[in-house]
C-alpha positions in Angstrom: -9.1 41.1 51.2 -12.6 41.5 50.1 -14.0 44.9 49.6 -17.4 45.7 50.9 -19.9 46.0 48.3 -22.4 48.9 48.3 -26.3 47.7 48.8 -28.9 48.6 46.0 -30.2 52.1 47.1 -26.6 53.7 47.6 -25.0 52.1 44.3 -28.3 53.1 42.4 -28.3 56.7 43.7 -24.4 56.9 43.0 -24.8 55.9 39.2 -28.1 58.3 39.0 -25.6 60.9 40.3 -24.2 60.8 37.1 -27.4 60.7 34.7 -28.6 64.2 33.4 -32.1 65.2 32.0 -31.6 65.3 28.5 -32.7 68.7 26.7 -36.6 69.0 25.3 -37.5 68.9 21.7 -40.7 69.3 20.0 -43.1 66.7 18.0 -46.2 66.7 16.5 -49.4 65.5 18.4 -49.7 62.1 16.3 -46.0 61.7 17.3 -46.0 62.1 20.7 -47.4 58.9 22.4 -45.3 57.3 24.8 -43.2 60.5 24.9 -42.6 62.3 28.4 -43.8 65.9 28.6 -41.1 68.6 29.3 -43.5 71.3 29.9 -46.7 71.8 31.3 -50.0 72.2 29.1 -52.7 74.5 29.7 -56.2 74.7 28.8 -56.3 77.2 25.9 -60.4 78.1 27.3 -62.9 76.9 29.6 -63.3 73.1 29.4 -66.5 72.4 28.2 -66.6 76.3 26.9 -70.3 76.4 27.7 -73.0 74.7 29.4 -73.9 71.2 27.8 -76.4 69.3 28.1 -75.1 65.6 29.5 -78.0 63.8 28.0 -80.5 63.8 25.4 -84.1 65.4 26.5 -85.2 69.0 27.4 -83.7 72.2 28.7 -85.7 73.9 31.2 -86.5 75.9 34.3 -85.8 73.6 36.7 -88.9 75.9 39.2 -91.2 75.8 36.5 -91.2 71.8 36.5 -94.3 69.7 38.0 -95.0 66.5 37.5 -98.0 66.1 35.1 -97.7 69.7 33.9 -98.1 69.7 29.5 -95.4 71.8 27.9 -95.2 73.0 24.4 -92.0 71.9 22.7 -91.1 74.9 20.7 -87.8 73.6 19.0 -85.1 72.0 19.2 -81.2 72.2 19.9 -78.6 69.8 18.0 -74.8 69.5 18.8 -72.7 72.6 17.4 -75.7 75.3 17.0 -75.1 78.5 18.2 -75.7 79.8 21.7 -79.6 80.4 21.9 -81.6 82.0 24.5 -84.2 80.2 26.2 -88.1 81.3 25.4 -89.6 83.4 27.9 -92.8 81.7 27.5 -93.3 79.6 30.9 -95.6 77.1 29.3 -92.7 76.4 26.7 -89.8 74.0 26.8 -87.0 73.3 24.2 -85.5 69.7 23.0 -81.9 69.3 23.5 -79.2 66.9 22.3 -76.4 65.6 24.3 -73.6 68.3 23.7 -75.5 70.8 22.8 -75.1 74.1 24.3 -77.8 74.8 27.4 -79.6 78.1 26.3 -79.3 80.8 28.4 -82.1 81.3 31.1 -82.9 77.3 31.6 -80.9 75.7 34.2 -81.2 71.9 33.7 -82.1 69.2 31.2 -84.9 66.7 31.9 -84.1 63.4 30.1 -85.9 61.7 27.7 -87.0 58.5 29.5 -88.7 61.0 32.4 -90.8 62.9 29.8 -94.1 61.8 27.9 -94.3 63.3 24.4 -97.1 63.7 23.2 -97.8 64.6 19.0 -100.2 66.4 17.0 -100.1 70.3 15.5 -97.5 70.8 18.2 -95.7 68.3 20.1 -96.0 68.4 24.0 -94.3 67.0 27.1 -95.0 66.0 30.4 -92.6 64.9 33.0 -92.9 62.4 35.7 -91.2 64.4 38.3 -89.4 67.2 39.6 -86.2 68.2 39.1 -82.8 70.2 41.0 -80.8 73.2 39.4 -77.9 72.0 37.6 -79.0 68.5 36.6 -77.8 66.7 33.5 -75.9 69.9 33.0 -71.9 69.7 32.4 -71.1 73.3 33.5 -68.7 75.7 31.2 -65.1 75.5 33.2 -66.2 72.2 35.6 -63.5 70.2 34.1 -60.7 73.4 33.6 -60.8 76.8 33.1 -58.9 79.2 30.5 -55.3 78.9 31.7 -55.4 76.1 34.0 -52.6 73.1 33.5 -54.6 70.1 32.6 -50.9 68.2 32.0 -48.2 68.4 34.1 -44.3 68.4 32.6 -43.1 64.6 33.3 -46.2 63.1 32.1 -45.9 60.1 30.0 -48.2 60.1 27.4 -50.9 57.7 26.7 -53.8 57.8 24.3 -55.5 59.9 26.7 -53.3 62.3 26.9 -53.2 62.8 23.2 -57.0 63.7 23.4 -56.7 66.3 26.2 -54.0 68.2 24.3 -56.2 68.1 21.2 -58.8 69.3 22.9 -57.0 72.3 24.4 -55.6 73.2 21.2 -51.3 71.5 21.8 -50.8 70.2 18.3 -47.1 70.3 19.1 -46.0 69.1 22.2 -42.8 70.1 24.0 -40.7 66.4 24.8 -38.2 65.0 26.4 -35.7 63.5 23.7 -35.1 60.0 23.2 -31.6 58.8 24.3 -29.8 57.2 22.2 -29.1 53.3 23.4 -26.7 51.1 22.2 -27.0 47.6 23.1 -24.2 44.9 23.4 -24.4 41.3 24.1 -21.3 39.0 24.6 -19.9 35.6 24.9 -18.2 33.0 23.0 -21.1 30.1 23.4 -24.0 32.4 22.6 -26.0 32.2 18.9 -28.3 34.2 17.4 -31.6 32.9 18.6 -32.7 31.5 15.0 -30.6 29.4 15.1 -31.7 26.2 14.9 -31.3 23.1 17.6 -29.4 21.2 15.2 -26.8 23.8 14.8 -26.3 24.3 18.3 -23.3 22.0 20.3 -24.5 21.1 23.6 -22.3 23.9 25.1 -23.8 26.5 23.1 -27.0 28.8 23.8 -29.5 30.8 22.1 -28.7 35.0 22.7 -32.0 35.4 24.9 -30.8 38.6 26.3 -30.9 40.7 23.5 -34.1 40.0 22.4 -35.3 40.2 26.0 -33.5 43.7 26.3 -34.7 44.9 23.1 -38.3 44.4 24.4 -37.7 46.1 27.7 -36.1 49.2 26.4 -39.2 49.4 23.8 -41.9 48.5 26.8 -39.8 51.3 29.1 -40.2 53.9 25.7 -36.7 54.0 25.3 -35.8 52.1 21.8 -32.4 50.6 21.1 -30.8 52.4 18.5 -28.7 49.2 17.7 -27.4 45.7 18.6 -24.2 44.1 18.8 -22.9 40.8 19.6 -19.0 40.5 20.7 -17.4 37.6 21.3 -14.7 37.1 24.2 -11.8 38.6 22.0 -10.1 42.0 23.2 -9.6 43.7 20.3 -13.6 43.1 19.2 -14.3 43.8 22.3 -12.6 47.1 22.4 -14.1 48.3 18.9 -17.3 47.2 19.7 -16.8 49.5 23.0 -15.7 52.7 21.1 -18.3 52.3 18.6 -21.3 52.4 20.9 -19.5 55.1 22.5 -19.2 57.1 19.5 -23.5 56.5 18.1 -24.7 56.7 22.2 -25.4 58.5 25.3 -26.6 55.2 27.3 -24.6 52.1 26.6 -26.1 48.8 28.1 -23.7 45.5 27.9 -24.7 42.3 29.2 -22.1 39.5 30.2 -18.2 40.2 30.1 -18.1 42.2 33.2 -17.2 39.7 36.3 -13.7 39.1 37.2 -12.7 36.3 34.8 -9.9 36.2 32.3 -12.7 36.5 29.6 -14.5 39.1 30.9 -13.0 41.9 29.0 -15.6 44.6 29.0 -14.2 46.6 32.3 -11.1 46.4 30.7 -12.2 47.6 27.5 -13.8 50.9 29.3 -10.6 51.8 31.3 -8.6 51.6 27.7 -11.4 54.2 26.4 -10.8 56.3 29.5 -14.0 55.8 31.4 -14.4 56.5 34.5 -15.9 53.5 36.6 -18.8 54.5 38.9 -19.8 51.0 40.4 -18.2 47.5 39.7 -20.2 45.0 42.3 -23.2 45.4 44.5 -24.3 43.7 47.6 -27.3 42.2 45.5 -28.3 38.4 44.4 -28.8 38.6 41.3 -26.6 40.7 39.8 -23.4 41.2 41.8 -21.2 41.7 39.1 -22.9 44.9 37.8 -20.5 47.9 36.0 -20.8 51.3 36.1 -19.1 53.8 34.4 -19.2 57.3 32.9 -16.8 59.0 30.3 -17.2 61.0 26.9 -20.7 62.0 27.5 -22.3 58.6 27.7 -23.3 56.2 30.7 -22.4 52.8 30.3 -24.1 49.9 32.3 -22.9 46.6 32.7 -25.1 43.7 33.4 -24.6 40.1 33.9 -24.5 37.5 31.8 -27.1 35.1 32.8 -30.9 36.3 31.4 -32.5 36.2 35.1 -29.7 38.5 36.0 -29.9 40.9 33.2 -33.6 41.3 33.5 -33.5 41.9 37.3 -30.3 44.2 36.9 -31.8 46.1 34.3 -35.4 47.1 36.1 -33.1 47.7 39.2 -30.3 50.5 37.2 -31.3 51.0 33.9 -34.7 51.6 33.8 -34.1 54.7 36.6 -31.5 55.6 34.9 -34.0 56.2 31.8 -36.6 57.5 33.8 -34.1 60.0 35.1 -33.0 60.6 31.4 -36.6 61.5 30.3 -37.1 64.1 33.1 -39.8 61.1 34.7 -40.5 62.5 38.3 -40.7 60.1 41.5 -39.1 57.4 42.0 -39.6 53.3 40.4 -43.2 52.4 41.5 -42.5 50.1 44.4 -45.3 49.0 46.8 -45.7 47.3 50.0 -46.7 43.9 49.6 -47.6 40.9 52.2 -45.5 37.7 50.9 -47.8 34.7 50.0 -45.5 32.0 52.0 -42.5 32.1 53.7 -39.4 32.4 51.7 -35.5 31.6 52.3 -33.5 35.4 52.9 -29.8 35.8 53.0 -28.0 38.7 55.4 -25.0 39.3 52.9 -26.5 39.9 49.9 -30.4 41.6 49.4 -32.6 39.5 47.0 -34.6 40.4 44.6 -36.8 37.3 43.4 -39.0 36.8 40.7 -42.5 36.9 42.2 -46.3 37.2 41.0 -49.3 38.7 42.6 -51.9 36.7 43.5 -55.8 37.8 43.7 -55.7 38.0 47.7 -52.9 41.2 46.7 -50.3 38.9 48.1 -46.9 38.4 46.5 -45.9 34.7 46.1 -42.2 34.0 45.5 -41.5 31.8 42.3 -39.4 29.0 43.2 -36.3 28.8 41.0 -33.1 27.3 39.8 -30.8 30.5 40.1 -29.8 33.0 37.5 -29.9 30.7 34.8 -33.3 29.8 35.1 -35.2 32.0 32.8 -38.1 29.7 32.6 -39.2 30.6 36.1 -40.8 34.2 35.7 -43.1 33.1 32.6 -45.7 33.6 35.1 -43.8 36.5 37.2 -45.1 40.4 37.2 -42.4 41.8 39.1 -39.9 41.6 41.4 -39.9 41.3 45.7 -37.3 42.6 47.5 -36.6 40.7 50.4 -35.1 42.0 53.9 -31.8 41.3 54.8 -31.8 38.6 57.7 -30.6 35.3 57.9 -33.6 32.8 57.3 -37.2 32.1 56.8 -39.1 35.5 56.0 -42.7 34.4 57.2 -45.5 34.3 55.3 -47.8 38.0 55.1 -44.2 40.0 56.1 -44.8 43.5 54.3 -41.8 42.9 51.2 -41.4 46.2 48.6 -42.6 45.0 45.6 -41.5 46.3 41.8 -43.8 45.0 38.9 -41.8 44.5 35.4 -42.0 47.4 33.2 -44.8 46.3 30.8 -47.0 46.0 33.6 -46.1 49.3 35.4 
């Protein structure tokens, strides 16, 4: 009798079950891109710390400004001089630079392409027209104030990021650590991908999945600590098991875990003692997937064939990395309209390969099944289609993920 499979959202939130936010450590700033913040950061003083002029021209009185009437221009304020009071002289005005501080009793900074200088023994200005309190002014605390988070814990950091917490003063930022990820690919008819068409028999391949893997762990910031091939032979098999156990906290294995007399990697986690979580889900691809937890490290099985593993792996293991790296929210999904009418089963929920087009609509990629690799060159993510029997017409609202790189 066949047993009932468990659809996406309860086998994904029964293997997350088992994931646990691993513990902070600290880097330096120039180490920390890409790295997800495990505590808050907090402005250090007022962002900007004092008035600044936003652009290059005069500071002045915004009440004593009329068009046509001359000023004296009695100096002159650079970036990074000291806080200077404003002369009390109405007739008198001073020239700013952008980021300098506003002295204190002017209010506003007419720019330089409203003003006519005129030289001689002194210079002089005129201005074409009024102007409001507060203009061309970046007020001290507008953008945060002395205290204030300007970074919230779960942040992943981008370039930036790595300005604001320079500017605030967080040369060493508190992250989430790195898991450690072992990667192992298997199967007797798969070659190293250099290897050269001439060398290969017809009924071997090229190993696409690791290099594919490699690059989605690195585009997800979560770098494979190693690589391993096995081939279809227990007792490889079983060392190659309890050796990523041993260097890992997330194990990721493609191939070997269907229900074939070759596919040995199930097997090879009950002999370590691991506890399986999941071992099929009601999903096309990917129905084979494996689950299991033992000896302090999660262990996800994907399927062989490289449409498979790349759907299977933005499905499980990228939350389960998210989850690792204390990430809040959920994947990024997002309510598309479908582009054309597409083919949906009622067993099974599909996930297919799709792009989004300039309209905002998602449009399908026709394929060849889980083989056929070739068919997302032009994908940038995945739509999940409903589970009903038959056409899904063209503009129904479909969740749509985008691959990793892109979100």
């Amino acid at each position: 009798m066949n047993r009932k499979l468990p659809a996406y959202q309860a086998a994904l939130d029964e293997i997350l079950d088992h994931v646990d936010t691993l513990p902070a450590c600290r880097v330096p700033l120039d180490k920390a891109l890409g790295r997800v913040l495990a505590e808050n950061v907090v402005a250090d003083r007022d962002q900007p710390p004092f008035d600044r002029a936003a652009m290059d021209g005069f500071a002045v009185r915004s009440g004593q400004v009329q068009a046509g009437r001359t000023f004296a221009v009695c100096g002159a304020i650079a970036a990074g001089a000291p806080l200077r009071a404003y002369p009390d002289d109405p007739g008198q005005v001073l020239r700013i630079a952008t980021g300098s501080p506003v002295p204190a009793g002017s209010d506003s900074v007419v720019p330089n392409e409203r003003a006519d200088v005129q030289t001689g023994d002194m210079e002089r200005v005129q201005f074409s027209d009024s102007i409001q309190p507060g203009d061309n002014v970046h007020r001290r605390g507008s953008d945060a104030t002395a205290g204030q988070t300007v970074m919230a814990r779960g942040t992943r950091l981008g370039p930036h990021h790595i300005g604001i917490a320079a500017s605030v003063g967080a040369i060493q930022l508190e992250v989430a650590q790195l898991p450690k990820v072992s990667l192992l690919t298997s199967g007797d008819e798969v070659r190293p991908a250099d290897t050269s068409a001439q060398c290969l028999a017809p009924q071997q391949i090229r190993n696409s999945n690791g290099p594919m893997l490699s690059a989605f762990f690195a585009a997800a910031g979560v770098p494979h600590s190693d690589h391993q091939h096995l081939l279809d032979e227990p007792e490889q098999t079983l060392e190659g098991a309890r050796a990523a156990l041993s260097r890992s906290q997330l194990v990721v294995t493609v191939g070997g875990v269907s229900v074939g007399q070759r596919d040995l990697l199930p097997w090879a986690w009950r002999q370590l003692d691991l506890k399986t979580i999941i071992h099929g889900v009601a999903i096309q691809p990917g129905k084979p997937l494996f689950a299991a937890r033992g000896q302090g490290v999660l262990v996800i099985g994907l399927p062989g064939n490289p449409v498979s593993a790349l759907t299977t792996a933005h499905l499980f293991v990228w939350p389960v990395m998210r989850k690792m790296l204390g990430l809040a929210g959920a994947l990024p999904w997002r309510q598309l309209a479908l582009a054309g009418s597409v083919k949906a089963i009622s067993s099974r929920q599909l996930f297919r390969a799709a792009r989004v087009l300039a309209d905002g609509t998602a449009a399908v990629i026709d394929w060849h099944g889980s083989g056929d690799l070739m068919h997302t060159a032009n994908a940038n993510g995945f739509a999940r289609l409903p589970l009903v029997a038959g056409q899904v017409e063209r503009g129904t609202p479909v969740p749509f993920l985008p691959l990793v790189a892109e979100g």
